[in-house]
C-alpha positions as CSV (number, residue, x, y, z in Angstrom):
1,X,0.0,0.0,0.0
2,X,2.8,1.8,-0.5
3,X,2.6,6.2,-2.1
4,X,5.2,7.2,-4.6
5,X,5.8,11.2,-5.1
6,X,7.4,12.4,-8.0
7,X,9.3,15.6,-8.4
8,X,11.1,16.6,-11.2
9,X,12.7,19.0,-13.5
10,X,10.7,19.5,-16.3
11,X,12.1,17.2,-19.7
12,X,13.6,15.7,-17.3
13,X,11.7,12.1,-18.2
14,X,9.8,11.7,-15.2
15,X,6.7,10.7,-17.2
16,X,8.5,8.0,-18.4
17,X,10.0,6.4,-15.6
18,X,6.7,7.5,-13.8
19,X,5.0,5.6,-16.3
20,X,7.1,2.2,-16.1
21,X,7.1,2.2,-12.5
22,X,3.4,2.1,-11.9
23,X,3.0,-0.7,-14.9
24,X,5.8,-2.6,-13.1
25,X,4.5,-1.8,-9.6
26,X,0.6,-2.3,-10.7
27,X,0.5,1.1,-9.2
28,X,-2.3,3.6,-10.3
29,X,-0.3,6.2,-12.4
30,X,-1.7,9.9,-11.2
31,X,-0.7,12.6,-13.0
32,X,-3.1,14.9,-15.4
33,X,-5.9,12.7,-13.6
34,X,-6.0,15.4,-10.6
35,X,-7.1,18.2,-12.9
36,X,-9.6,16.0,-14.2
37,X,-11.0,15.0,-10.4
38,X,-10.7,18.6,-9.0
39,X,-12.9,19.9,-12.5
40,X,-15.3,17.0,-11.1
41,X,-15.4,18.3,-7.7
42,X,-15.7,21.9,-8.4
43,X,-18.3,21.6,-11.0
44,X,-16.2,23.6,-14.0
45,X,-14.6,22.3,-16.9
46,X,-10.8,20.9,-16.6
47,X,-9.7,24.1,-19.0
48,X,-11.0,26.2,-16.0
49,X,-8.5,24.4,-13.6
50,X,-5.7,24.4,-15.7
51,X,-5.9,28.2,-15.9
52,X,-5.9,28.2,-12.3
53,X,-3.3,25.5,-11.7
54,X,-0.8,27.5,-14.4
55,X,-1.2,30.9,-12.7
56,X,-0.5,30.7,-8.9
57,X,-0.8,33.5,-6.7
58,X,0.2,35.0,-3.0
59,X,-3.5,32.4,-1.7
60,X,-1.2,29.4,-2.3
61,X,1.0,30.4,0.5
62,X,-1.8,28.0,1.8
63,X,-0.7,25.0,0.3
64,X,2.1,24.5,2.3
65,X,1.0,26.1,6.6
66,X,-2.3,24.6,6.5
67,X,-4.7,21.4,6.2
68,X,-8.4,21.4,5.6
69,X,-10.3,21.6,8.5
70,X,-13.5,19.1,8.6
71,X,-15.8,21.3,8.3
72,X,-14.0,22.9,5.0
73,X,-13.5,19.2,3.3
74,X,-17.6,18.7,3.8
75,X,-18.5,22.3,2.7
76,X,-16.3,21.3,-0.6
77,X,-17.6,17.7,-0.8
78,X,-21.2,19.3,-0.1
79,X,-20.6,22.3,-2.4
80,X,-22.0,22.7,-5.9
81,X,-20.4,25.8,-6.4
82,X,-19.6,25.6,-10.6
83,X,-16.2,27.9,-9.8
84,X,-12.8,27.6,-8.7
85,X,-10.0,29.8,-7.8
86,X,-6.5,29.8,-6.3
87,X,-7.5,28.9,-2.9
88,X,-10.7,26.8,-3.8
89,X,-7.9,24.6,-5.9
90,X,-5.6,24.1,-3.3
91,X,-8.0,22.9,-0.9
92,X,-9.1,20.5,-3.2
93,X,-5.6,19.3,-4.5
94,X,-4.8,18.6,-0.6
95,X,-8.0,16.4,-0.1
96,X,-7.6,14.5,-3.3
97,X,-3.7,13.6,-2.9
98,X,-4.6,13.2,0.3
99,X,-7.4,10.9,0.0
100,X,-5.2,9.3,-3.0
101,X,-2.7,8.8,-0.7
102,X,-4.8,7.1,1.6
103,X,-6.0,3.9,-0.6
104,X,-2.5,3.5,-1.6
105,X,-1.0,1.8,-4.4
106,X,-0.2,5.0,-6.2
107,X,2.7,7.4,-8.1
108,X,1.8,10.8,-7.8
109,X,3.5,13.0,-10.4
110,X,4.4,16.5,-9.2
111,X,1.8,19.2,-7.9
112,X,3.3,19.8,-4.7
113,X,2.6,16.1,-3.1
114,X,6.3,15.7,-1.7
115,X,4.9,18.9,0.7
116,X,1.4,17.3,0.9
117,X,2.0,14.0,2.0
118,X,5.6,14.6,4.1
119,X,4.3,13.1,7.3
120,X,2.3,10.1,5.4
121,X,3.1,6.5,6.2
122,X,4.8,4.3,3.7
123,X,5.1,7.3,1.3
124,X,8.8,7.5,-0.3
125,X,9.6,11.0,-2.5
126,X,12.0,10.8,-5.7
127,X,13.1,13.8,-7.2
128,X,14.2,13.8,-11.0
129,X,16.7,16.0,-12.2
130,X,18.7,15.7,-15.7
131,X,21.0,18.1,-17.7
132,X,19.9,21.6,-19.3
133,X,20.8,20.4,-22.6
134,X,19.0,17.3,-22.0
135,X,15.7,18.3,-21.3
136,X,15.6,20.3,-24.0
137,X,16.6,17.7,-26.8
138,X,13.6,15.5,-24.4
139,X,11.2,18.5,-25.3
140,X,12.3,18.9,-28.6
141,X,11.6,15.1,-29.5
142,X,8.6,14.8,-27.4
143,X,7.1,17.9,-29.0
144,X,8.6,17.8,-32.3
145,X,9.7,21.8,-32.0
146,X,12.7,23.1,-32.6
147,X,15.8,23.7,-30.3
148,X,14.8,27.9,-30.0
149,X,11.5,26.8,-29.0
150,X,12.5,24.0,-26.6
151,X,15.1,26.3,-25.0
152,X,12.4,28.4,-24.1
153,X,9.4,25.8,-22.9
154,X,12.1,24.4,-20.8
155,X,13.6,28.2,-19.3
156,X,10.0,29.1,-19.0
157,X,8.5,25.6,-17.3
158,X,11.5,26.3,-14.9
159,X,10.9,30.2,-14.2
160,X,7.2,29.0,-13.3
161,X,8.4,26.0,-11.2
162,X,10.6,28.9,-9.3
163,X,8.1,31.4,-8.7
164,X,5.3,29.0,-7.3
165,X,7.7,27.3,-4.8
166,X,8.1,30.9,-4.2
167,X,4.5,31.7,-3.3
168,X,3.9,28.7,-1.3
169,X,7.0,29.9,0.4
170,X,9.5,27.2,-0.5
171,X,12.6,27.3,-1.7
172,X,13.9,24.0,-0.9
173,X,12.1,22.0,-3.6
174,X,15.4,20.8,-4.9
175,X,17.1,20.0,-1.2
176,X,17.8,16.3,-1.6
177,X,17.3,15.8,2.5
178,X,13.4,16.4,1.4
179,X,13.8,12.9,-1.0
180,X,14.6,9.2,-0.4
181,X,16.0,9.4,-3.6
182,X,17.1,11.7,-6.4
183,X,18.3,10.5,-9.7
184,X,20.1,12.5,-12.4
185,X,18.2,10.7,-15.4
186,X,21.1,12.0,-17.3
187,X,23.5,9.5,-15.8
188,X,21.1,6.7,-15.3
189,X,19.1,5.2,-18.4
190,X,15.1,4.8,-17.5
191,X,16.1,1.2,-17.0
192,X,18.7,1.5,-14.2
193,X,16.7,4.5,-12.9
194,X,13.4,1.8,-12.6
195,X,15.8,-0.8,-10.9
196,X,17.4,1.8,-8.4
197,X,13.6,2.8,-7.5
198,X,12.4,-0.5,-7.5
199,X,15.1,-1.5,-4.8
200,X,14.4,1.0,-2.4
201,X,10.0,0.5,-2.8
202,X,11.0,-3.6,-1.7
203,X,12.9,-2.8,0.9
């Protein structure tokens, strides 16, 4: 019943190895699934979240100081509202990893969870990390752009990373003493990265 959390550099490859684990593992793969479940919740379409996911602002300083009180969660399981914002998506992202989390079983991709789920039981947190020039020849293949263009998906993706970290008022995200494991997929192929992961889940 164990939780995976995923962190990662974007073009890193995460997906990837993400994506083997949980088929080795039998391990529900969550990643663009949460947008999907907080657009259920909230009664607006998935479009609507994304907006609100991509922007961040000073309200997800909540995120990280505080946990939804009872009486919140049943107000938002309760609530028909048809609308979300900053602070509305935050407290459902903590329910839902939360409540993720709690049937197990799971890889959770991103979105905060190594903050979210810290304190869990039988949760273990990887962060991914690979080479500038790397990610970008990932995005450039995986998106089929050019280099200019990848160069800048992969700056910008990392300028955005930055500045919500920022707002939740982190700054550690890339501390490895927050991890049980960080891997420079770089240096390991997606195969030896899977076995080193593997290793540490079994024990």
């Amino acid at each position: 019943m164990a939780v995976i959390t995923i962190s990662r550099q974007f073009g890193s490859g995460a997906e990837d190895l993400g994506k083997k684990l949980a088929k080795k593992l039998g391990y529900t793969f969550v990643d663009k699934a949460i947008v999907q479940m907080i657009s259920k919740q909230a009664n607006v379409s998935p479009n609507f979240v994304k907006l609100v996911e991509s922007q961040g602002g000073s309200k997800l300083s909540k995120f990280i100081s505080t946990l939804v009180s009872k009486s919140k969660v049943d107000s938002i399981l309760s609530s028909e509202r048809g609308y979300i914002d900053e602070e509305i998506y935050i407290d459902y992202l903590i329910l839902i990893i939360a409540q993720i989390a709690d049937e197990g079983n799971a890889i959770i991709m991103g979105r905060g969870s190594q903050y979210i789920l810290k304190d869990h039981p039988d949760t273990f947190h990887i962060l991914l990390i690979n080479d500038f020039k790397n990610r970008v020849k990932y995005v450039m293949e995986m998106g089929k752009v050019s280099e200019k263009k990848a160069t800048r998906v992969v700056m910008n993706e990392d300028k955005r990373r930055e500045n919500l970290y920022g707002k939740l008022g982190k700054k550690d995200y890339n501390d490895a003493s927050l991890y049980h494991l960080v891997l420079n997929l770089g240096r390991f192929s997606i195969d030896s990265a899977l076995k080193q992961v593997l290793t540490m889940v079994n024990q």
